[in-house]
ZAFIZA-857253 format. One record per atom (N, C-alpha, C, O, CB): x, y, z; residue in one letter. Coordinates in steps of 0.1 Angstrom, whole numbers, padded with zeros to 4 digits, always signed. Atoms other than C-alpha are relative to their C-alpha. Glycine has a CB too. Example, Ala and Ser with C-alpha at 12.3 -4.5 7.8 and 13.67 -1.06 7.14 Angstrom:
+0009-0012+0000A/+0123-0045+0078A/+0009+0012+0000A/+0019+0012+0007A/-0010+0000+0012A/-0009-0011+0000S/+0137-0011+0071S/-0008+0011+0008S/-0003+0022+0009S/+0004+0005-0014S/
END
This chain:
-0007+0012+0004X/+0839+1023+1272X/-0001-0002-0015X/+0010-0003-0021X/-0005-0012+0008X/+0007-0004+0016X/+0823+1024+1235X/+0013+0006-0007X/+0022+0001-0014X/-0014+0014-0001X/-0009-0011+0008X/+0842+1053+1226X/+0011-0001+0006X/+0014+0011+0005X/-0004+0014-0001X/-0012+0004+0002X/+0875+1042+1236X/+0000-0012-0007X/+0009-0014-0016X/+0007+0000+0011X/-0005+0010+0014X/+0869+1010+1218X/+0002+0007-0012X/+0014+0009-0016X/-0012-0010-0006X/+0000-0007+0011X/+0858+1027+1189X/+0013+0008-0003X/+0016+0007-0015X/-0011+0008+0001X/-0010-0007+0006X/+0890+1049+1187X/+0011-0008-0002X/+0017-0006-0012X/+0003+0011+0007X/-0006+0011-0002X/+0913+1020+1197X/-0002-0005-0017X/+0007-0002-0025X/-0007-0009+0012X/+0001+0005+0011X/+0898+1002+1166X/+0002+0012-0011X/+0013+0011-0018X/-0013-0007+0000X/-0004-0011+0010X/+0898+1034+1143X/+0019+0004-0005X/+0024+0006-0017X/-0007+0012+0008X/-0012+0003-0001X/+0936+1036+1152X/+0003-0013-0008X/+0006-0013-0020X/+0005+0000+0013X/-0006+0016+0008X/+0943+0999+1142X/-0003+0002-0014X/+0007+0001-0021X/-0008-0016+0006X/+0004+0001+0011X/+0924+1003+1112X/+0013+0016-0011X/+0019+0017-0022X/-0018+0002+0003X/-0010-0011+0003X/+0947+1035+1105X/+0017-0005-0007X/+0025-0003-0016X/+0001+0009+0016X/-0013+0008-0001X/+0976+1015+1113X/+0000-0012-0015X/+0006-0010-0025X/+0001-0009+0018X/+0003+0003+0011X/+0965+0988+1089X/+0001+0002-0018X/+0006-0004-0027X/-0007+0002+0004X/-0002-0008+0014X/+0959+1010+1060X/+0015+0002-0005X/+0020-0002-0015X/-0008+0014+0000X/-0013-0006+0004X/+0992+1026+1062X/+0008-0008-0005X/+0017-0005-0014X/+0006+0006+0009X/-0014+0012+0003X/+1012+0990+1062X/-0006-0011-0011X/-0001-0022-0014X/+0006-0010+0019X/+0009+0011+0015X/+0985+0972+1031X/+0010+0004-0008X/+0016+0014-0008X/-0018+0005-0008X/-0007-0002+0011X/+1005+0967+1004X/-0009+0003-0017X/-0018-0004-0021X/+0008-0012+0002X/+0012-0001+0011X/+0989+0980+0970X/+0005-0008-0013X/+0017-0010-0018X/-0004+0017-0005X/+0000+0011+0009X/+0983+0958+0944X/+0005+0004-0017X/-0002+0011-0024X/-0016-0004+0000X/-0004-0004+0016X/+0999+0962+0908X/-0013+0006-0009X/-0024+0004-0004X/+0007-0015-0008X/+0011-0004+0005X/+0976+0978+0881X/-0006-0016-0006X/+0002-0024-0009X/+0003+0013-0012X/-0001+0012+0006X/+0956+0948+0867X/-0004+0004-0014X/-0007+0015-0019X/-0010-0010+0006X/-0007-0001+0016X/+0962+0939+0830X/+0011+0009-0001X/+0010+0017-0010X/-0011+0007-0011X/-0009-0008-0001X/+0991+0957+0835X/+0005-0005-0020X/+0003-0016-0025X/+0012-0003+0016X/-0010-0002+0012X/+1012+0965+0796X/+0009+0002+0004X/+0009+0013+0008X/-0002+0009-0008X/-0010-0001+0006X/+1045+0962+0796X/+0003+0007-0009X/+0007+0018-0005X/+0003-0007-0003X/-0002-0008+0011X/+1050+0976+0761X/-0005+0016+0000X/+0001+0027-0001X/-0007-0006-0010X/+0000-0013-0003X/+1029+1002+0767X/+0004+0010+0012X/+0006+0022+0009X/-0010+0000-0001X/-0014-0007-0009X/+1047+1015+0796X/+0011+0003-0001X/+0017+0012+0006X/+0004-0005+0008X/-0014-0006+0001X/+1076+1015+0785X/+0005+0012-0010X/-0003+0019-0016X/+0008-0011-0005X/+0000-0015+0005X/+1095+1044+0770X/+0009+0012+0014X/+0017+0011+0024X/-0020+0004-0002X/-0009-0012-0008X/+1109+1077+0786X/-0010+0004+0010X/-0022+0004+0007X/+0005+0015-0009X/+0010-0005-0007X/+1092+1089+0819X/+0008+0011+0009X/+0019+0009+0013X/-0008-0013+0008X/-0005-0006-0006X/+1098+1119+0836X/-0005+0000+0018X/-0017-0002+0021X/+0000+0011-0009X/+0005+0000-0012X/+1097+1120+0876X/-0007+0012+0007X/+0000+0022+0010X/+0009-0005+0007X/+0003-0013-0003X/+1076+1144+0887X/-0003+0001+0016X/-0003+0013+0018X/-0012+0003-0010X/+0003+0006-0009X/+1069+1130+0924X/+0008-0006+0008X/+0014-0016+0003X/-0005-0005-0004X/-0006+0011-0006X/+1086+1114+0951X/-0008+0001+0014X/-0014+0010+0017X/+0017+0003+0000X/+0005-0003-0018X/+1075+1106+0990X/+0007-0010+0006X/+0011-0019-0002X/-0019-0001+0004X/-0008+0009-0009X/+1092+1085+1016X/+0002+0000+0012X/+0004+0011+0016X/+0010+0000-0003X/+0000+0004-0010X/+1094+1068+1049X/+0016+0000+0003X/+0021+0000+0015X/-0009-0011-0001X/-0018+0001-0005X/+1133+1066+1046X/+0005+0007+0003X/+0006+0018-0003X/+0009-0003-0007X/-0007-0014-0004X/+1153+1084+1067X/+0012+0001-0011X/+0020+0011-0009X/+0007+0000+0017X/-0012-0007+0011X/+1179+1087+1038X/-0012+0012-0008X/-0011+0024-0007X/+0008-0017-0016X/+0003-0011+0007X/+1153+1104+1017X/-0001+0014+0011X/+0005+0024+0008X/-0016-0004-0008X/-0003-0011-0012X/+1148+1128+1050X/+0009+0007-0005X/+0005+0017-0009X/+0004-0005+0013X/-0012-0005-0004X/+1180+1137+1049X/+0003+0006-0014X/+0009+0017-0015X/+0011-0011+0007X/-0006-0010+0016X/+1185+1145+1007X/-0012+0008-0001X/-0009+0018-0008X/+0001-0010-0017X/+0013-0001+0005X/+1149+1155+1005X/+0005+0016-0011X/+0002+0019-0022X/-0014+0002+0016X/-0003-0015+0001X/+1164+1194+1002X/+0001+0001-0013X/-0008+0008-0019X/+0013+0006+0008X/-0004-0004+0007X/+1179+1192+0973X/-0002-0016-0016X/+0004-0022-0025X/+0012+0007+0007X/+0005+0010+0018X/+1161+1168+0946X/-0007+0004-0003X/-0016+0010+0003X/-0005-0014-0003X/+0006-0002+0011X/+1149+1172+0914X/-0007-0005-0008X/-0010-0017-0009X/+0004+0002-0004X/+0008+0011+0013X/+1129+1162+0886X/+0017-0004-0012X/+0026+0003-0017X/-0019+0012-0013X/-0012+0010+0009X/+1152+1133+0866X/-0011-0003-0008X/-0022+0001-0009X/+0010-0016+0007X/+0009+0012+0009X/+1140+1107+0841X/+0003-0011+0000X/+0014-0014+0003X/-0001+0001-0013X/+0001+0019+0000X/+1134+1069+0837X/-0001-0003-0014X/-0010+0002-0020X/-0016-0008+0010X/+0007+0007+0009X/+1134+1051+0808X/-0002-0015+0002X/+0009-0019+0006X/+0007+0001-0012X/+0006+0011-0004X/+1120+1019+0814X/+0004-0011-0019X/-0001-0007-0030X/-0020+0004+0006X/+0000+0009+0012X/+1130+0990+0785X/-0007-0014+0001X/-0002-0022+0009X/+0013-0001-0004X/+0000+0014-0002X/+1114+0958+0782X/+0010-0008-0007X/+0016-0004-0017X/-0014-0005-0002X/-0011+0003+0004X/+1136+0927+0779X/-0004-0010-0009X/-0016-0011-0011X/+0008-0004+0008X/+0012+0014+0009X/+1125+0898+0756X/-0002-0013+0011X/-0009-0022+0008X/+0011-0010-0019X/+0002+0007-0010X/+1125+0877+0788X/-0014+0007+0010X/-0019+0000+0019X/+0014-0002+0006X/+0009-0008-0007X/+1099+0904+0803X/+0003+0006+0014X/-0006+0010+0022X/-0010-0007+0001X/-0007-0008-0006X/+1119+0920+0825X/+0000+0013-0005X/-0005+0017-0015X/+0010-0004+0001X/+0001-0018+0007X/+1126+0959+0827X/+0014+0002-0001X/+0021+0001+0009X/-0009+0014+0012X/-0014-0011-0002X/+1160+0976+0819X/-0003+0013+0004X/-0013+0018-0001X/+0009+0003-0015X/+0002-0010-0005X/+1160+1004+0837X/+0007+0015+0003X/+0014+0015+0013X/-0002-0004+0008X/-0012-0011-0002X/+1179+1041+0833X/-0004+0013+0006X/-0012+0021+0000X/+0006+0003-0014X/+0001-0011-0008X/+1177+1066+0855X/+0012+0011+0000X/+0024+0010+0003X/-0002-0007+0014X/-0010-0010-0001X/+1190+1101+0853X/+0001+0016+0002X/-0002+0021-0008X/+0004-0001-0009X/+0003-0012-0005X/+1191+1135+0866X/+0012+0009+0004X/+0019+0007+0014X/-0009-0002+0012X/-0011-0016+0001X/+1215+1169+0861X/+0004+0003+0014X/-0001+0013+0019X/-0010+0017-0007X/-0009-0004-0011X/+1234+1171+0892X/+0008+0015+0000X/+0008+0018-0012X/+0009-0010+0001X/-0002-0018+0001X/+1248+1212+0896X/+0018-0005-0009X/+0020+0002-0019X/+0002+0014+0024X/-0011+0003+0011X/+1284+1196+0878X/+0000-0013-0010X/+0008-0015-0019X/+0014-0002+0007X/-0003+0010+0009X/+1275+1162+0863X/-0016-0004-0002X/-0026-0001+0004X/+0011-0012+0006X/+0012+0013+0007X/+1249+1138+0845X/-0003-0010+0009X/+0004-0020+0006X/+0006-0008-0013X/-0007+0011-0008X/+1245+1114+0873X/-0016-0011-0005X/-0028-0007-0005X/+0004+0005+0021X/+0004+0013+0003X/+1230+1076+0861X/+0000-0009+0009X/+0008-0010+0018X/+0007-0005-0009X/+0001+0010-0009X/+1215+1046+0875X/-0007-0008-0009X/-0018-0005-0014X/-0006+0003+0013X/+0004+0012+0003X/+1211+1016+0861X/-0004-0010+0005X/+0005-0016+0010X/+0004-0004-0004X/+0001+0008-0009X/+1193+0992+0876X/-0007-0010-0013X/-0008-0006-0025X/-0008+0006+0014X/+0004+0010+0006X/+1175+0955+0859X/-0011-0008+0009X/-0008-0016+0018X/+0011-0007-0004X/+0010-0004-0012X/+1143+0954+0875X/-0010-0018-0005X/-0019-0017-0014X/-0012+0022-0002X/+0005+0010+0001X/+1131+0914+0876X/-0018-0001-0005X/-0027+0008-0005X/+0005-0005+0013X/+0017-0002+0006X/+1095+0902+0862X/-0006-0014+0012X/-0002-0025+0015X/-0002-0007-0024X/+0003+0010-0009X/+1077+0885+0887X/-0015-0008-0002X/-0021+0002-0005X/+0001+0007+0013X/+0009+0004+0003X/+1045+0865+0881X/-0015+0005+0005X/-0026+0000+0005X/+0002-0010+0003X/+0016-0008+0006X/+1022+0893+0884X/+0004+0009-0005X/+0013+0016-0002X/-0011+0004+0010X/-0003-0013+0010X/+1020+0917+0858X/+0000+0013+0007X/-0009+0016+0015X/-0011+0001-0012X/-0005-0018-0004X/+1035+0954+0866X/+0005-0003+0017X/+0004+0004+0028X/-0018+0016+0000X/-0009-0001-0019X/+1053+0939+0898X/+0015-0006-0005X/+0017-0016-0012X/-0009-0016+0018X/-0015+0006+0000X/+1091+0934+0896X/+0011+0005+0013X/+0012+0016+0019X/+0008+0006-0016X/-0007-0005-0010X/+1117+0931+0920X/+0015+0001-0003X/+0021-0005-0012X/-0003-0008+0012X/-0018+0000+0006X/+1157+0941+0920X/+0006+0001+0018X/+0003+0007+0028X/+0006+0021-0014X/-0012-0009-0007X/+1186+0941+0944X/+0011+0014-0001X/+0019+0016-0011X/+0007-0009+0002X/-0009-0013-0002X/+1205+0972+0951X/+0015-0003+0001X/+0017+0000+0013X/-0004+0008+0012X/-0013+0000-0009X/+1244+0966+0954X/+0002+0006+0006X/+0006+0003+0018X/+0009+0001-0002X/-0003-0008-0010X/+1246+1001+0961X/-0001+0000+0013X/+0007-0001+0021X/-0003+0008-0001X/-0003-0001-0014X/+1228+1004+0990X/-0005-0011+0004X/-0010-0010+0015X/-0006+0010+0008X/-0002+0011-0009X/+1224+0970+0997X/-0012-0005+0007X/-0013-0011+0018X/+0009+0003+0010X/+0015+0005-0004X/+1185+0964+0998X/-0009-0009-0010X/-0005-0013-0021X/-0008+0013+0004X/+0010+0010+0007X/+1157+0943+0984X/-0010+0014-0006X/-0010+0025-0002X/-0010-0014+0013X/+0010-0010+0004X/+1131+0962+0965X/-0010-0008-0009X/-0006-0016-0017X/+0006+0013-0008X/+0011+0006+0004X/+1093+0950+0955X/-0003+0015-0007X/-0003+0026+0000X/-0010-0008+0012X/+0004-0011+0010X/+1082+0975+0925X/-0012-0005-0008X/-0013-0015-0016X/+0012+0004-0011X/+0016+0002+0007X/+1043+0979+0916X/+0000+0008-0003X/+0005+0018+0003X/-0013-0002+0007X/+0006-0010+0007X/+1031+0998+0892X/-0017+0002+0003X/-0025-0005-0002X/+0003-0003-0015X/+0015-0002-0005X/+0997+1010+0907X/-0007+0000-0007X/-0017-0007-0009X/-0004+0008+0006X/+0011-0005+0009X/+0983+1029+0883X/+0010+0006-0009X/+0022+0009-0008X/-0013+0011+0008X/-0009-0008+0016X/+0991+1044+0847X/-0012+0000-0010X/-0022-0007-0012X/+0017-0013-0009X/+0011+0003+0014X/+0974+1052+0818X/+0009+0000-0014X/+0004-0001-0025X/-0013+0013-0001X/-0013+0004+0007X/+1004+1048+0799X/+0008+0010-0008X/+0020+0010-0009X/-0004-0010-0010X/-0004-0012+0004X/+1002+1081+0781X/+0002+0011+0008X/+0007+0020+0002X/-0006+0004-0009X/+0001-0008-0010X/+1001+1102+0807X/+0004+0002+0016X/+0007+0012+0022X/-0009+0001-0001X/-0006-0005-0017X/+1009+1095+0843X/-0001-0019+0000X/-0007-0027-0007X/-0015+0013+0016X/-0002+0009-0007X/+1022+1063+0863X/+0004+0005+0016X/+0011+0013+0021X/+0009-0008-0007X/-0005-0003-0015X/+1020+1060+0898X/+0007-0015+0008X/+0001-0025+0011X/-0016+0006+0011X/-0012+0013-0005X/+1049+1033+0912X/+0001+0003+0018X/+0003+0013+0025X/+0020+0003-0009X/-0001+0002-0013X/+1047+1020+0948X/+0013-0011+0004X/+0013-0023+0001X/-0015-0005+0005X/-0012+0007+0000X/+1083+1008+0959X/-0001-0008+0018X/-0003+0001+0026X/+0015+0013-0003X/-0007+0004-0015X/+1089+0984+0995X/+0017-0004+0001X/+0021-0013-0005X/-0008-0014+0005X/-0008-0002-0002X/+1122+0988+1005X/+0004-0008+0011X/+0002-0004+0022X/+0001+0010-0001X/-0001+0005-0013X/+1135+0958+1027X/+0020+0002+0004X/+0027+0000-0006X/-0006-0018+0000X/-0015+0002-0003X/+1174+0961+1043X/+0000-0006+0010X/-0001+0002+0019X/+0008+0010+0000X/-0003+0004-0014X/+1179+0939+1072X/-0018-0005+0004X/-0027-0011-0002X/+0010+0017+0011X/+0012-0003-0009X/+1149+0946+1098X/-0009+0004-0009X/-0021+0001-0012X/+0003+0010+0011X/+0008-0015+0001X/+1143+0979+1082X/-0006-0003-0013X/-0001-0009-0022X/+0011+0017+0000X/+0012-0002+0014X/+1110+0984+1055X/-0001+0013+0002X/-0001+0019+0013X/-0018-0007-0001X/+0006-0013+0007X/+1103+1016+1036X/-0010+0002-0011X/-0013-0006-0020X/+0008+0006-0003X/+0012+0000+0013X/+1079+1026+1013X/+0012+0015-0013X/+0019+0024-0011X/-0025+0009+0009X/-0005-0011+0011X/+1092+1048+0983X/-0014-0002-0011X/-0019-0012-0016X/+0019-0005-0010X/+0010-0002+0010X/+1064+1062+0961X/+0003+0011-0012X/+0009+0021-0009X/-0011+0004+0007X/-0006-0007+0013X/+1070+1077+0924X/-0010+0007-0006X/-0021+0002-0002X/+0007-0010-0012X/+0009-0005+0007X/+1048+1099+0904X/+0003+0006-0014X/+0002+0018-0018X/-0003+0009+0008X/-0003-0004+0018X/+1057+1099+0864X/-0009+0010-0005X/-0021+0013-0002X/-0002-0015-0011X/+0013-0005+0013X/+1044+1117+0838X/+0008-0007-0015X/+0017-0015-0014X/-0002+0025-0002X/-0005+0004+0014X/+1053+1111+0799X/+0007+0016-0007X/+0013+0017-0018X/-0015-0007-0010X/+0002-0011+0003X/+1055+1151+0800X/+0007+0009+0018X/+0006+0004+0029X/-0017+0001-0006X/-0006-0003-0013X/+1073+1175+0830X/-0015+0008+0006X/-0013+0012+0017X/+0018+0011-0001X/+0009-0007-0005X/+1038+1191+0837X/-0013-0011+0001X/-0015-0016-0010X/-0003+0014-0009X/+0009+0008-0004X/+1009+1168+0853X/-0017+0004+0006X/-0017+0004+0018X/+0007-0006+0009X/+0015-0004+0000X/+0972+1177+0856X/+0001+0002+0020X/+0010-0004+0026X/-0013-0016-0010X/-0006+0003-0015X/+0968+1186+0897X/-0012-0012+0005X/-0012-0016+0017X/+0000+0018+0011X/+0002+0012-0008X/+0946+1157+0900X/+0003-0014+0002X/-0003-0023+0009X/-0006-0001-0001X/-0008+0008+0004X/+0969+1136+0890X/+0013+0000+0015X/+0018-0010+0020X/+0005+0007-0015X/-0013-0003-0012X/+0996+1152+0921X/-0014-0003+0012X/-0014-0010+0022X/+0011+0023+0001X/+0008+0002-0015X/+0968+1150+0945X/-0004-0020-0002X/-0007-0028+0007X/-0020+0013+0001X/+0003+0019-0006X/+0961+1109+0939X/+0011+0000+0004X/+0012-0001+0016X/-0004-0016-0010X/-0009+0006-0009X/+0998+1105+0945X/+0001+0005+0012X/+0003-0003+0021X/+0012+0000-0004X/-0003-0005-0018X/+1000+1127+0975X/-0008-0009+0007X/-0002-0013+0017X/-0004+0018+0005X/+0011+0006-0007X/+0968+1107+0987X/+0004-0015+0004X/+0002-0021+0015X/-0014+0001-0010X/-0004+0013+0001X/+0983+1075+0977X/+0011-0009+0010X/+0011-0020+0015X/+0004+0000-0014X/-0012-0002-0012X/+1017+1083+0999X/-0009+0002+0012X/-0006-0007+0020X/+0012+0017-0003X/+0004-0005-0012X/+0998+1095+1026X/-0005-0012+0005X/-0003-0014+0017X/-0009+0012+0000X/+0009+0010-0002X/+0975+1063+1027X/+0010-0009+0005X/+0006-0016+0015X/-0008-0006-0012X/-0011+0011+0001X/+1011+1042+1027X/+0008+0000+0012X/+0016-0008+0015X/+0009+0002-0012X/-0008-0002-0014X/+1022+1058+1060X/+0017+0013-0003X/+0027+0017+0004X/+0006-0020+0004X/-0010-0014+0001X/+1043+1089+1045X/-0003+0012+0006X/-0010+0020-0001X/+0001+0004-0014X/+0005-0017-0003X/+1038+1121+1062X/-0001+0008-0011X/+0003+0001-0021X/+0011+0009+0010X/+0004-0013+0005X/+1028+1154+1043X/+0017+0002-0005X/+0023-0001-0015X/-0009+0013+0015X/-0011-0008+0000X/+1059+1169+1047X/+0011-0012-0009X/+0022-0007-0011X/+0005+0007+0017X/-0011+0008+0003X/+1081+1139+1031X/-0007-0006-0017X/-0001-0014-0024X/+0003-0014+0015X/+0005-0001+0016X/+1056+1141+0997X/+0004+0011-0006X/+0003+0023-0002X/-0015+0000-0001X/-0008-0014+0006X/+1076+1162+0973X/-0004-0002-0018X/-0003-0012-0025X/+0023-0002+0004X/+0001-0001+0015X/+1064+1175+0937X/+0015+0009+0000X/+0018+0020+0006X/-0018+0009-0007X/-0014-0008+0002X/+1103+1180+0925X/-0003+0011-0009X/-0012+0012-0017X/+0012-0009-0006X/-0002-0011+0008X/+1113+1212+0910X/+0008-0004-0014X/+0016-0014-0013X/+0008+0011+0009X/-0001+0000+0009X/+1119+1215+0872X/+0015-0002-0002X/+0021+0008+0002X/-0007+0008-0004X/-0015-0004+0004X/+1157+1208+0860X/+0004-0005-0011X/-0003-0012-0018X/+0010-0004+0008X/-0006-0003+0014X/+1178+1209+0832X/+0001-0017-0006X/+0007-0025+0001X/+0018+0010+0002X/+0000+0012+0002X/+1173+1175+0813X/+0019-0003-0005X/+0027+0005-0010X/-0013-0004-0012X/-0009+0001+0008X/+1203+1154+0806X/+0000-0017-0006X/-0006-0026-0001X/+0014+0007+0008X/+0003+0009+0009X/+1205+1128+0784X/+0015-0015+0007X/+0026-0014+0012X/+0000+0010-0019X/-0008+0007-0002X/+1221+1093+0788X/+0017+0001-0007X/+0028-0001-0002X/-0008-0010-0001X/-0011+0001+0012X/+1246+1097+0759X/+0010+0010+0012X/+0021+0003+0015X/-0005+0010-0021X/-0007-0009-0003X/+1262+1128+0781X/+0003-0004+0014X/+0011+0002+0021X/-0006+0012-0003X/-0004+0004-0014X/+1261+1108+0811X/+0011-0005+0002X/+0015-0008+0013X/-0007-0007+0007X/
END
């Protein structure tokens, strides 16, 4: 009887972990965050990412702050014929390194923590994804540089995995051809 409690509770606690939400970096910088970031990382609970997973790459972010403290946000990555862009305007919410945006595209809510960063070197971004019912987690893994130290890929993989991402749905993207906003 013990040891089915015990596993019972071990489960829950499992369960638990996976659906905690993690907390923004504290003292989070703005300024120093911002700038060009390349993605080096992605992992996901969404069956959309499922389904592209095959064929993504490493893009880039530039992150702007606004004089209201908000983020402008440009996103962009070499598609096999075009430049393809995403702009998004990522709200400032009253805790530092958390902002949230709606999506027109696809038509969801999104809570954006910046976990961890050291500003020169790596940020790790924990995304919730609400549409309707449905929550997802999207997790990011920047660098400032397209090459990341590997203990750097193993906290995010650790960090995804903690969040309720499988193994197989944590992806260090493959290297691609930068392209720049101007050409987008």
């Amino acid at each position: 009887m013990t040891a089915a409690l015990l596993s019972v509770l071990t489960a829950l606690l499992c369960v638990l972990s996976a659906t905690a939400q993690p907390e923004p970096q504290k003292d989070f910088n703005l300024q120093k965050f911002s700038g060009k970031w390349y993605l080096i990382g992605m992992g996901s609970n969404a069956q959309w990412f499922m389904n592209k997973k095959s064929w993504m790459k490493m893009g880039t972010a530039v992150y702007t702050p606004t004089a209201e403290g908000n983020l402008d946000v440009l996103v962009t990555s070499q598609k096999p014929t075009e430049c393809w862009k995403m702009h998004q305007l990522f709200d400032k919410t009253e805790t530092p390194g958390r902002f949230t945006f709606y999506s027109q595209v696809w038509g969801n809510k999104n809570d954006v923590r910046v976990v961890e960063t050291n500003y020169d070197e790596f940020a790790l971004v924990h995304t919730i994804k609400t549409k309707g019912d449905s929550v997802s987690v999207l997790t990011k893994l920047y660098g400032r540089s397209q090459e990341l130290r590997p203990e750097l890929i193993q906290k995010f993989q650790q960090h995804s995995l903690a969040h309720g991402i499988a193994l197989d749905n944590v992806l260090i993207l493959p290297k691609n051809v930068e392209c720049t906003p101007n050409a987008a």
